[in-house]
DOLUMDO-517316 format. One line per 10 residues: number of its first residue (from 1); their letters; for each residue y, z, x of N, C-alpha, C, O, CB. Coordinates in nm, 3 decimals. Each point is the difference from the previous one (the first is absolute). Glycine has a CB too. Example, Ala and Ser with C-alpha at 12.3 -4.5 7.8 and 13.67 -1.06 7.14 Angstrom:
1	AS	-0.569,0.780,1.319,0.119,0.000,-0.089,0.120,0.000,0.090,-0.002,0.066,0.104,-0.115,0.059,-0.293  0.222,-0.197,0.154,0.119,0.006,0.082,0.109,0.073,-0.077,0.111,0.017,0.051,-0.174,-0.232,0.067 .
//
This chain:
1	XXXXXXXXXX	-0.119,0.000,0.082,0.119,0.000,-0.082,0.126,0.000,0.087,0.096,-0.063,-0.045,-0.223,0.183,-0.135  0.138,-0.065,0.284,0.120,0.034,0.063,-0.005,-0.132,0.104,0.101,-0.020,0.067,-0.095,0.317,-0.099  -0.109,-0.380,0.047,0.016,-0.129,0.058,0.100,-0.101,-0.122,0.112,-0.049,0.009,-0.384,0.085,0.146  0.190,-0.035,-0.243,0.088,-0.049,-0.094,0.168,-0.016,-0.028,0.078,-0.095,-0.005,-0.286,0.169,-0.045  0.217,0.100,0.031,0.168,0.021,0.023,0.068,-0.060,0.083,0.103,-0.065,-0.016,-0.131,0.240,-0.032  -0.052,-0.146,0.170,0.120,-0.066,0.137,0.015,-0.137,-0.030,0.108,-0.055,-0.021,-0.184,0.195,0.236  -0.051,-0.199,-0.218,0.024,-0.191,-0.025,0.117,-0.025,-0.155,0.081,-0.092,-0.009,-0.417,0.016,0.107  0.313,0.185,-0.203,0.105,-0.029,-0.072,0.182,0.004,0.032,0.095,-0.074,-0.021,-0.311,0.147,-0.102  0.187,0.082,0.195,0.127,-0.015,0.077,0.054,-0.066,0.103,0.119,0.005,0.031,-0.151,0.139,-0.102  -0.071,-0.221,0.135,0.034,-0.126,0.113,0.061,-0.137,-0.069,0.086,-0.080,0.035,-0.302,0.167,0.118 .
11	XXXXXXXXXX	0.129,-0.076,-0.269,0.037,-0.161,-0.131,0.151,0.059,-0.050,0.091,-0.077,0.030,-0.396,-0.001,-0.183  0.345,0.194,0.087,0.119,0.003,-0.028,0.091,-0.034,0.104,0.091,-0.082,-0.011,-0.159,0.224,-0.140  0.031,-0.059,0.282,0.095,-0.034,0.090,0.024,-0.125,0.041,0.092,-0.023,0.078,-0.132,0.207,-0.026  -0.024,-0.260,-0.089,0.026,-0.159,0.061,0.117,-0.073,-0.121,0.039,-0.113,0.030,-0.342,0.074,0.095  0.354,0.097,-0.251,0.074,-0.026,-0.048,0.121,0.073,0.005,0.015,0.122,0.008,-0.180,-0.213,-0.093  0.284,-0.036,0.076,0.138,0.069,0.086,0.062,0.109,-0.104,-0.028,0.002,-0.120,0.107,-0.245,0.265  -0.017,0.306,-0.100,0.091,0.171,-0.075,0.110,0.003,0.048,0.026,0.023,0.118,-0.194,0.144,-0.126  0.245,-0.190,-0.082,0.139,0.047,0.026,0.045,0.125,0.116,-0.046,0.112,-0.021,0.043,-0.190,-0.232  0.076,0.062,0.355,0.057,0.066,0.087,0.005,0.117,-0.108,-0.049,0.004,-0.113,0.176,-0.185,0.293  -0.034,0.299,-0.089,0.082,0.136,-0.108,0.111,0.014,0.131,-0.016,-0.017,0.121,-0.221,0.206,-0.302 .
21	XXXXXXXXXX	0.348,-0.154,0.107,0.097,0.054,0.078,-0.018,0.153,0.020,-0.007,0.043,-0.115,0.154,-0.229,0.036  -0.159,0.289,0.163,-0.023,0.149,0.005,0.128,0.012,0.077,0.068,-0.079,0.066,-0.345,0.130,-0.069  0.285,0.091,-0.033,0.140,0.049,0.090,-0.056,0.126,0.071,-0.065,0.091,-0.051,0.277,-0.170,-0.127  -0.168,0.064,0.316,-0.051,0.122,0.070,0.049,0.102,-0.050,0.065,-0.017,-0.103,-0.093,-0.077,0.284  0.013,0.251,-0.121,0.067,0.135,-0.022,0.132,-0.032,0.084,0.079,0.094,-0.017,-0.308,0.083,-0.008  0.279,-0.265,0.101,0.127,-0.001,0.074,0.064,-0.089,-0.120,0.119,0.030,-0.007,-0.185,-0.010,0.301  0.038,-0.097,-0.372,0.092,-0.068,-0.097,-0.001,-0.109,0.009,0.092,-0.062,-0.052,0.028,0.195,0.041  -0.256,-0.226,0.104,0.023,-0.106,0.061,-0.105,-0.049,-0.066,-0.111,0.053,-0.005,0.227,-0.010,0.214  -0.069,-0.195,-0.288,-0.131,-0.061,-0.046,-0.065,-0.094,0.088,0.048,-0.049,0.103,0.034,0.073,-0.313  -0.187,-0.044,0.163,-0.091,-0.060,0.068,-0.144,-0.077,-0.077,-0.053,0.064,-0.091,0.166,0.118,0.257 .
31	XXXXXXXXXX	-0.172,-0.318,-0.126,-0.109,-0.077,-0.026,-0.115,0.070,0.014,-0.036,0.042,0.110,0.148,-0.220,-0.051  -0.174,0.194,-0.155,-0.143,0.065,0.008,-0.108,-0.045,-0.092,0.029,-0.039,-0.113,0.089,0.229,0.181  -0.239,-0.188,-0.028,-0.098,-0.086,-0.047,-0.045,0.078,-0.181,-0.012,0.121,-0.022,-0.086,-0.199,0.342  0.090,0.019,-0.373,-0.021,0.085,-0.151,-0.122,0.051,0.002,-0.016,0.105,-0.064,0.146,-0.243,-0.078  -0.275,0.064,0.231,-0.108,0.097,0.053,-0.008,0.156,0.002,-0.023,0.089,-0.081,0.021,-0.272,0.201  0.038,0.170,0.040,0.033,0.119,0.089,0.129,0.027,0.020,0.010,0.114,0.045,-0.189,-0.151,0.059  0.272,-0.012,-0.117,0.158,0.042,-0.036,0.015,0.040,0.148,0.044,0.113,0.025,-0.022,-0.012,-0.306  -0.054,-0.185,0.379,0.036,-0.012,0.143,0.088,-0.086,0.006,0.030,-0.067,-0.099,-0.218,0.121,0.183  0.261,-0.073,0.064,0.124,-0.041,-0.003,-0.047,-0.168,0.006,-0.109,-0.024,0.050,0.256,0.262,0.071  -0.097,-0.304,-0.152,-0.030,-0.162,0.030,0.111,-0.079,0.075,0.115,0.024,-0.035,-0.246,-0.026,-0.183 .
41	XXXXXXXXXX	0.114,-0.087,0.314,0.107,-0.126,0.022,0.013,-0.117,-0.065,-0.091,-0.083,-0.009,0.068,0.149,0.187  0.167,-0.082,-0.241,0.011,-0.098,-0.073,-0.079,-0.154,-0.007,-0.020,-0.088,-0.084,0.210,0.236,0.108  -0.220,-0.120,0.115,-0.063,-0.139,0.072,-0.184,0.038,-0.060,-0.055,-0.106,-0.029,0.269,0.069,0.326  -0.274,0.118,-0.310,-0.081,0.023,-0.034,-0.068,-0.038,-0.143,0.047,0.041,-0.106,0.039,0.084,0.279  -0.211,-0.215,-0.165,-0.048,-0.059,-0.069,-0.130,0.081,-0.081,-0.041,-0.029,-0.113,0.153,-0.160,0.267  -0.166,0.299,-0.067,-0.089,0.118,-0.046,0.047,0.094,0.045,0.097,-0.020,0.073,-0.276,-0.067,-0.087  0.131,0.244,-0.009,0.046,0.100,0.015,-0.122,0.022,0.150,-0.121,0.016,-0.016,0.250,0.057,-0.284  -0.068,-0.076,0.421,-0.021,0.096,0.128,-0.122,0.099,-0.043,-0.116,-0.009,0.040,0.390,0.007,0.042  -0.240,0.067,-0.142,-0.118,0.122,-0.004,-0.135,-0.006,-0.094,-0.115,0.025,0.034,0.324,0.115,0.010  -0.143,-0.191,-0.217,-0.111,-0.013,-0.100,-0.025,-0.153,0.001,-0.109,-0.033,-0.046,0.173,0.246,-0.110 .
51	XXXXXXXXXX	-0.013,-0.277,0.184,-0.026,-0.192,0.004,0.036,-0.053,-0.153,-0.034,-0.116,-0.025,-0.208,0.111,0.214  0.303,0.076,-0.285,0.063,-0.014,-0.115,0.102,-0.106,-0.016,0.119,0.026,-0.018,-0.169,0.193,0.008  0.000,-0.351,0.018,0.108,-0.116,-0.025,0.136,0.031,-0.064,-0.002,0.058,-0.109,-0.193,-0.193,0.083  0.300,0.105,0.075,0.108,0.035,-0.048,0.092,-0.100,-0.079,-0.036,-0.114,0.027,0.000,0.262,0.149  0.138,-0.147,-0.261,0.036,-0.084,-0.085,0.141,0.010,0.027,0.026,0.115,-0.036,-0.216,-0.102,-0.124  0.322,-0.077,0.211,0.131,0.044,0.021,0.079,-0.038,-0.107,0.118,0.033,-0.014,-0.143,-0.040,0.240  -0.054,-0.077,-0.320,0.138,-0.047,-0.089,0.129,0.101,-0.061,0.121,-0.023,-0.004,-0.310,-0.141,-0.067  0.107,0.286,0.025,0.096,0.121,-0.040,0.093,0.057,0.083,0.109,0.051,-0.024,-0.270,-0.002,-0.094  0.085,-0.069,0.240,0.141,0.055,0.117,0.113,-0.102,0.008,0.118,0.032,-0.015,-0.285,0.085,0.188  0.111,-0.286,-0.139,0.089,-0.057,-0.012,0.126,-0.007,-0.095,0.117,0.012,0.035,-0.291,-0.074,0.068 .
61	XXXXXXXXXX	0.114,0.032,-0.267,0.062,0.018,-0.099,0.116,0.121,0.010,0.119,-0.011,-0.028,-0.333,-0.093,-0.074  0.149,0.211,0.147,0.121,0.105,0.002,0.112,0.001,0.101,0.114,0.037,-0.027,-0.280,0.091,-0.059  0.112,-0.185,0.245,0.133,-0.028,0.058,0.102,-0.077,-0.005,0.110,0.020,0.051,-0.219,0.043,0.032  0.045,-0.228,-0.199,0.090,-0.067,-0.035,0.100,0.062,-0.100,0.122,-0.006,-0.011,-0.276,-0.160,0.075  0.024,0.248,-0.157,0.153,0.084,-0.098,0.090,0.118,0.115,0.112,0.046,-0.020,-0.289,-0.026,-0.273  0.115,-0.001,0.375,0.105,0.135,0.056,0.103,-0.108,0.076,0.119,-0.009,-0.031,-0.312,0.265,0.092  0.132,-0.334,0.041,0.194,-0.116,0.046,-0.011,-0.108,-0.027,0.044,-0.077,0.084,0.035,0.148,0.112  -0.139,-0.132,-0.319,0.033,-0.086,-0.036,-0.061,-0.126,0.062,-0.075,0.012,0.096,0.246,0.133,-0.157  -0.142,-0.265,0.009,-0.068,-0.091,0.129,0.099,-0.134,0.035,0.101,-0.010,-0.070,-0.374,0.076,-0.016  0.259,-0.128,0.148,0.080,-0.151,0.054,-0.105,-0.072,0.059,-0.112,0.038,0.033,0.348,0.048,0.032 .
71	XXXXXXXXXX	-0.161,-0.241,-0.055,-0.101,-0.104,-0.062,0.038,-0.013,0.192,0.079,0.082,0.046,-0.073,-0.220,-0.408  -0.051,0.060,0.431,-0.021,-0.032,0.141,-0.035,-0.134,0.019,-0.086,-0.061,-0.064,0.021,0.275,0.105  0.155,-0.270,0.076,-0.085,-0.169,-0.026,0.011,-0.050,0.164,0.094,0.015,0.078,0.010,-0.113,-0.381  -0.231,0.037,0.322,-0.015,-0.022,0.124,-0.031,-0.177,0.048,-0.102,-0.067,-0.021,0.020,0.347,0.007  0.174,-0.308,0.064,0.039,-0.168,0.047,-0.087,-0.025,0.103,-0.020,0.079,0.092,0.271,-0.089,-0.132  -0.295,-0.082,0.029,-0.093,-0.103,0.136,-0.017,-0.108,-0.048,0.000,-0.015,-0.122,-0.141,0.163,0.224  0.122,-0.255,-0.013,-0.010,-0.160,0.020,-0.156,-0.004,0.020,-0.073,0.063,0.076,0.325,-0.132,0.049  -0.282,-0.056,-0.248,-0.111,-0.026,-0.005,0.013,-0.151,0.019,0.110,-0.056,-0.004,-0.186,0.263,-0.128  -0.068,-0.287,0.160,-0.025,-0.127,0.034,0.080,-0.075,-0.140,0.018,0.043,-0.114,-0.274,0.006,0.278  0.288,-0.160,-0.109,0.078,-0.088,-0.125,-0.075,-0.049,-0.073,0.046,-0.017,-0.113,0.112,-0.046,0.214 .
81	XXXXXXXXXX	-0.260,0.032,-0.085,-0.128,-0.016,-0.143,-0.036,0.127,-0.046,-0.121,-0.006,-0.022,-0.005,-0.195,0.110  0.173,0.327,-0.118,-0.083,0.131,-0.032,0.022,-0.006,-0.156,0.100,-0.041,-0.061,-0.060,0.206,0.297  -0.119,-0.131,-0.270,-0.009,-0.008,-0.151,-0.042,0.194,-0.025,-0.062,0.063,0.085,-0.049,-0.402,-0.119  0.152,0.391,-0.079,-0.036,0.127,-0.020,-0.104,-0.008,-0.018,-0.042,-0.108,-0.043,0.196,0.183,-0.020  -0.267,0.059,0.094,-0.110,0.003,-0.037,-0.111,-0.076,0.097,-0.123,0.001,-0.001,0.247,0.031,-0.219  -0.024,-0.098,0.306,-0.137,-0.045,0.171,0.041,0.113,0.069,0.102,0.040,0.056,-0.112,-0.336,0.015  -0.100,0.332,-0.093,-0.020,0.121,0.122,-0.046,-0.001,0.117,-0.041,0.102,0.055,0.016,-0.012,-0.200  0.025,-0.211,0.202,-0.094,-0.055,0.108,0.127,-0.023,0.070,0.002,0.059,0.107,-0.243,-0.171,-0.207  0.361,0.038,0.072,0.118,-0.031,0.022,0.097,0.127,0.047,0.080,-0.008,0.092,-0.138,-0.185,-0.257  0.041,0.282,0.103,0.101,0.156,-0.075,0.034,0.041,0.120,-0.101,0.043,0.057,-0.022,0.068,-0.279 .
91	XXXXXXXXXX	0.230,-0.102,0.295,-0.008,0.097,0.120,-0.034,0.178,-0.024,-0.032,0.073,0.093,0.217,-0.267,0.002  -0.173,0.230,-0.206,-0.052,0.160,-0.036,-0.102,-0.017,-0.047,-0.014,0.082,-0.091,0.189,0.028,0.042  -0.310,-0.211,0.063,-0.141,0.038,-0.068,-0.065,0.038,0.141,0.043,-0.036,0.109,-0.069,-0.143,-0.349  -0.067,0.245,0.219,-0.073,0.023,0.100,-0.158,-0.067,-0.024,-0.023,-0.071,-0.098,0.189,0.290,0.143  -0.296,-0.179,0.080,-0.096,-0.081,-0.026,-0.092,0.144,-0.048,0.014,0.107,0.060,0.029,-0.362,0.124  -0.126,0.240,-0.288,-0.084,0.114,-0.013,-0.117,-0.015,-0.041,-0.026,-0.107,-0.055,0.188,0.207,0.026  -0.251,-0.014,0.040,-0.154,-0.033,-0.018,-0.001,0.022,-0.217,0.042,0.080,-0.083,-0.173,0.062,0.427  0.042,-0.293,-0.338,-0.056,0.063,-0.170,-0.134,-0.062,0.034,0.006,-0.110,0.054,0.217,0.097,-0.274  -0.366,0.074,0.195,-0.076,-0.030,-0.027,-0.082,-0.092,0.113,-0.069,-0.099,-0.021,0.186,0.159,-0.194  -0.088,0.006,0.339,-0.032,-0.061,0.130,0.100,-0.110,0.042,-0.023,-0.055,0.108,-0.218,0.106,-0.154 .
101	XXXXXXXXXX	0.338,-0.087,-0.019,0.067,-0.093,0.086,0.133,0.001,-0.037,0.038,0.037,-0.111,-0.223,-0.172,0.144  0.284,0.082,0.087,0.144,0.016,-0.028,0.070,-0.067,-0.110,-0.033,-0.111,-0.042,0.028,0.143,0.259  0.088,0.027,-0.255,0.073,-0.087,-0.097,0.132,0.060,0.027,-0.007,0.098,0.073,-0.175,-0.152,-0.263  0.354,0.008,0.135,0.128,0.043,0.055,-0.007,0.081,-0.110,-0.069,-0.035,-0.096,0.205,-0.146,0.235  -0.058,0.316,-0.143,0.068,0.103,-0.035,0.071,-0.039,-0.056,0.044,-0.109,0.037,-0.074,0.222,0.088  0.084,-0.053,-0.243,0.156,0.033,-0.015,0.082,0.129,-0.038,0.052,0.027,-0.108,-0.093,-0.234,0.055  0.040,0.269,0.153,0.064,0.096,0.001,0.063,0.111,-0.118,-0.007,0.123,-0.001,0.012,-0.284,0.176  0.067,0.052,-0.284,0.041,0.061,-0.103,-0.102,-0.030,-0.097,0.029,0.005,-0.119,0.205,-0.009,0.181  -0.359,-0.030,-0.021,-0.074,-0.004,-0.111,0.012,-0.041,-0.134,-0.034,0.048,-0.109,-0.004,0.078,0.235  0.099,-0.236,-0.084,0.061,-0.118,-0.164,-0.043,-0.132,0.061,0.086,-0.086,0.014,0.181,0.202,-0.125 .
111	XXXXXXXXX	-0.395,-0.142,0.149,-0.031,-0.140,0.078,0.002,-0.123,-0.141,0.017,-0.114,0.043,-0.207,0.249,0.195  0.175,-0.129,-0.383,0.009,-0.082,-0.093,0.117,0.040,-0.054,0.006,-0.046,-0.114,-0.229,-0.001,0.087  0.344,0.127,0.062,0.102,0.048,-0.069,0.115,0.037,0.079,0.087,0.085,-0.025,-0.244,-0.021,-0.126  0.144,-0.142,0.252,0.084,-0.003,0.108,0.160,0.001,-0.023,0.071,-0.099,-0.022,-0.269,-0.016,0.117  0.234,0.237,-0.087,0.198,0.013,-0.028,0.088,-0.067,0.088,0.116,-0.033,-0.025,-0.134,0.259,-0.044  -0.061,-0.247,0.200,0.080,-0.084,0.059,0.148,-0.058,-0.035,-0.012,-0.025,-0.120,-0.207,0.000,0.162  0.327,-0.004,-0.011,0.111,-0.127,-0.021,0.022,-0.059,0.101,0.028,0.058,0.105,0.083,0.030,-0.250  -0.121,-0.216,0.134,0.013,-0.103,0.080,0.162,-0.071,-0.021,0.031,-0.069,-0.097,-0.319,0.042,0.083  0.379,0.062,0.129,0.096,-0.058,0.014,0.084,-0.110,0.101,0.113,-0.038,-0.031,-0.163,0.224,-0.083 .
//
């Protein structure tokens, strides 16, 4: 029975959970895993200690409401035949493995929905 449990609690843990904000006894908040309510790095994709996949959208969401957000736009010269959506072309795609073999990246992960503007 108690083999059981753990493999159940290994299967939950492989599905992602919202971060929690905790505030120390000094007044200082802080990222912590909703598991084990250990400290986490934002950069962190599981929790360090319990392996509890982590989920950031709620943190994000809240720092855009705490300052707000602005839009950012970043210029580069592409080949004069580039069409949006060649990613083979893209100077920001990269090359990455799917399924044993390379194929180009795209970074923002919109490869059929490419925001691109071409000016």
């Amino acid at each position: 029975m108690a083999l059981q449990d753990e493999l159940r609690e290994q299967l939950i843990k492989q599905f992602a959970a919202d971060v929690v904000i905790l505030t120390e006894d000094t007044g200082r908040d802080y990222y912590a895993c909703p598991t084990c309510k250990r400290h986490v790095a934002m950069s962190n994709e599981k929790c360090p200690s319990c392996e509890q996949s982590l989920k950031w959208d709620n943190v994000k969401k809240k720092e855009i409401e705490r300052l707000g957000s602005k839009t950012a736009t970043l210029t580069f010269e592409v080949p004069g035949d580039f069409v949006r959506s060649d990613c083979r072309k893209c100077p920001i795609s990269y090359i990455g493995k799917s399924d044993k073999e390379n194929v180009y990246e795209c970074p923002l992960n919109m490869r059929n929905n490419c925001p691109l503007k071409i000016v």
